[in-house]
N, C-alpha and C positions, 0 to 999 in steps of 0.2 A: 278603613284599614289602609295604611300605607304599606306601600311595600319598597326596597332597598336591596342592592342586588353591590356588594362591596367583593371587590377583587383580594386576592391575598390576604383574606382573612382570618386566616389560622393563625395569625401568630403578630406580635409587632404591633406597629400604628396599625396596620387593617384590625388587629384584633380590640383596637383600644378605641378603633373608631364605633365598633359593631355594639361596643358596651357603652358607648356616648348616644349610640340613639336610643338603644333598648332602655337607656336610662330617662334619656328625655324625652322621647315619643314613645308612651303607651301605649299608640296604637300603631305603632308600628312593627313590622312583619320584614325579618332577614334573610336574606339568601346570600350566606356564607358563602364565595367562592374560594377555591384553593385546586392548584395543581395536582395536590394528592387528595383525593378522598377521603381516605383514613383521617389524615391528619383534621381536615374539614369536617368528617365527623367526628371527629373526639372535641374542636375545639364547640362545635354547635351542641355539642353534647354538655361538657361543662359551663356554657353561657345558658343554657333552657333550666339546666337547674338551678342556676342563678336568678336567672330575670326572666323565667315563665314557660314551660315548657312549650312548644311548638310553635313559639318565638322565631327562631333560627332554622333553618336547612341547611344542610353542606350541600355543595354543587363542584363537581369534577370540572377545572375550564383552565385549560393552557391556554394566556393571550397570545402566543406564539405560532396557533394553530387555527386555522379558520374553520377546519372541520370539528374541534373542539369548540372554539367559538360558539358556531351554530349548534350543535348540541345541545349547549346551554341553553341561546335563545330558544331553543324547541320545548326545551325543558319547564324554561319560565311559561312561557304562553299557554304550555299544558296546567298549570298550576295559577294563575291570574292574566283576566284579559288587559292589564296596564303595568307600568312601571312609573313609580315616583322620585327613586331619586337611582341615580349611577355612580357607584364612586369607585375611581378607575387609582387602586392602591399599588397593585401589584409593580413591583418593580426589585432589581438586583446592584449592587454594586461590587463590582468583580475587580476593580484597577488595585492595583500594589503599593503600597506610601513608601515600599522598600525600595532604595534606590539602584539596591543591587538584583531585586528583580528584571527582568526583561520586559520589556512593554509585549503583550498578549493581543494579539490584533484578532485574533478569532474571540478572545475574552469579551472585547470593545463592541464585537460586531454583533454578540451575544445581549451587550447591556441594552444595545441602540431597539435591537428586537424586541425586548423586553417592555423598554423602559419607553420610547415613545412610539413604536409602529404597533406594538400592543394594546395600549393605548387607544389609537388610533382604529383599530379593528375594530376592540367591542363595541367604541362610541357609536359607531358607525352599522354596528350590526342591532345595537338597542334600539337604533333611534325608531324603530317603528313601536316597540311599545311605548318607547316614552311620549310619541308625540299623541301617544292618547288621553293624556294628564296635560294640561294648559299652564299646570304650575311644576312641572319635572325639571328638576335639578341633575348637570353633570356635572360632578366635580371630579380632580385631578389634584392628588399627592405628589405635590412637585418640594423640590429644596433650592435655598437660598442658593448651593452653588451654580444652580443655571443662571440666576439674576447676573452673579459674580464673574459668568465667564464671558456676558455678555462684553463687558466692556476688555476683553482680553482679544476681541473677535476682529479682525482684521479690516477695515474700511471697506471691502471689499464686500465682506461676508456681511456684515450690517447695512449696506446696501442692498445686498440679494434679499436679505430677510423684511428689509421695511419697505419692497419696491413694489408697488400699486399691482394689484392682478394676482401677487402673490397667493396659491392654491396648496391643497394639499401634498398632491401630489409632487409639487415643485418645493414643496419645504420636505418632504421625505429625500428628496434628492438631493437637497443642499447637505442635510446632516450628514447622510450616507457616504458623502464624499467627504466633509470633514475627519468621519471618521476613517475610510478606506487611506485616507493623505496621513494619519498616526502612523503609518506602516515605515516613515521615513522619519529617521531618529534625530534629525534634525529640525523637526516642525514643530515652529514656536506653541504652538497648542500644546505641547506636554506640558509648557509652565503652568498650567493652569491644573490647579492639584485635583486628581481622579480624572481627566480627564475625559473621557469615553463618560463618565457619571453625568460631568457637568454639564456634557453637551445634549446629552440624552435631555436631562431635564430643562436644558434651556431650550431645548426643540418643543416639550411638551409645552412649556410656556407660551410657546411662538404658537403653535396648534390652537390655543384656546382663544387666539386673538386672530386667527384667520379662518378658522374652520368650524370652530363648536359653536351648534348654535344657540343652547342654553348653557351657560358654564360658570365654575368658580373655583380657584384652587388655593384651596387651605395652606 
């Protein structure tokens, strides 16, 4: 039996993902995660009549939250001694295309928590199950605008990110400031469309090539 532990699966690509495995790995065994419970059980509910009942679990896990977090993992390990694959969905896009909105710098600071120190949590909180499977898979639901804002990233910041020794902890800190530096309306980084979005996911990008140690992002 495999088992599969997908973030933000209520609804979306997480939901579309959780119906690509159930479809194509028979033996494999879901653990719905989603923010709201309810929601996480209504959509595990309609996938199990679908494609098998007890198929799917709903599972409560704010990445936002480390005492949420760990819940989970507590939850998991209660229920199977391994994990085989991780996929780290969960993510927001809060930025405005409207030009006569206001740039939302608590929005920005919202996406970054979400979208790659989220991330970055659970990876980090599964790895003891996963590393009890020798073929366990993390993957990460990233978008081509992180590819795209790379090359928007200032000399400066492209050196920070490709400079030898670089850790995690030090690429959380890099983002963190890109994003805190949004707060002044003159920072060429707005050109970059969503940007709090693009940076997020260009950090997750950056994450799976300095820190994950099994990974792949779809």
């Amino acid at each position: 039996m495999t088992t599969a532990f997908v973030t933000g699966g209520n609804r979306g690509l997480g939901y579309e993902i959780i119906k690509s495995l159930l479809i194509e790995r028979p033996e494999c065994r879901v653990v719905l995660g989603s923010r709201s419970l309810q929601a996480g059980q209504a959509a595990a509910l309609t996938l199990g009549n679908t494609y098998g009942a007890g198929r799917v679990v709903a599972m409560q896990i704010d990445v936002t939250s480390r005492p949420s977090i760990d819940a989970a993992v507590a939850a998991v390990c209660r229920q199977t001694q391994h994990l085989d694959i991780l996929i780290n969905n969960s993510g927001v896009l809060l930025d405005s295309d409207d030009p006569s909105v206001l740039f939302d710098l608590e929005a920005a600071r919202t996406t970054l928590r979400v979208n790659l120190d989220g991330a970055i949590s659970v990876t980090e909180a599964f790895l003891p199950l996963l590393s009890r499977t020798a073929t366990a898979s993390i993957l990460f639901t990233s978008s081509g605008q992180g590819t795209r804002a790379l090359g928007q990233l200032s000399e400066a910041h492209r050196l920070a990110l490709d400079a030898p020794g670089l850790d995690t902890p030090r690429l959380k800190k890099i983002f963190a400031q890109m994003v805190e530096d949004l707060a002044d309306a003159s920072n060429p980084y707005h050109a970059i469309p969503s940007p709090s979005y693009s940076l997020s996911k260009l950090g997750l990008n950056c994450y799976t090539q300095v820190d994950a140690p099994r990974n792949s992002t779809p």
